[in-house]
C-alpha positions, 0 to 999 in steps of 0.5 A: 196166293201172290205170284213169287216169279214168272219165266218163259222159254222158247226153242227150236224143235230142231235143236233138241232133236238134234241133241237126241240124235248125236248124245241119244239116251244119255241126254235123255237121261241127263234131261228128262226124267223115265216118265217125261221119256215114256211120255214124250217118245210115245207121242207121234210128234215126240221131238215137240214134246220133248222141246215143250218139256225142255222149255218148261224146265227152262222157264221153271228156273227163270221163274225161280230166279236161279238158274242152275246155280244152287245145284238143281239139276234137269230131272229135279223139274218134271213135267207131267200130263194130266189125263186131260192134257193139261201140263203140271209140274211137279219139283223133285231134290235140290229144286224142292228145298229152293222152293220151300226156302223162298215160299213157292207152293206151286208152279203153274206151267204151259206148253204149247208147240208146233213143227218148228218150235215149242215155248212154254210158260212157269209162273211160281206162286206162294201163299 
């Protein structure tokens, strides 16, 4: 297994429940996919979960090395709990033709967040 590229994103609780609050389902909807919403808006704390998604999306792509340049969109990264609690990402369109061109079998994520700010962590790995 080598490590393809690594990213890591950090943001403030705050900013992301604030984008619920002035755009409301329309963010969500252009963010996060139906599961990551049910998921998130189930949690007590759900603005952190919805901040650690956001971060880990974010350092999916850095780990990418993309950005948003080839045309992937928010929804293509999805974030899913294990039973365990344990965080896996799962690539979906656009964002799963980048990753069989340049390799990546799998994207190792983790998210950790408190009141005030959620960060998480992408490493892309291929064989």
């Amino acid at each position: 297994m080598n490590i393809i590229g690594i990213g890591t994103d950090i943001v403030e609780c705050l900013r992301i429940a604030r984008m619920i609050e002035r755009h409301d389902e329309l963010f969500l909807n252009r963010v996060y996919t139906r599961h990551e919403i049910q998921y998130s808006s189930s949690r007590k704390a759900a603005t952190q979960h919805y901040a650690g998604r956001w971060a880990a999306k974010e350092a999916v792509l850095k780990a990418l090395g993309t950005g948003w340049s080839r045309g992937i969109k928010w929804t293509d990264i999805e974030v899913i709990s294990e039973v365990s609690g344990k965080p896996h990402c799962e690539i979906h369109g656009i964002g799963r033709d980048v990753c069989e061109e340049m390799g990546i079998t799998d994207i190792l994520i983790s998210i950790s967040h408190c009141r005030s700010h959620a960060t998480a962590t992408a490493i892309a790995v291929g064989d």
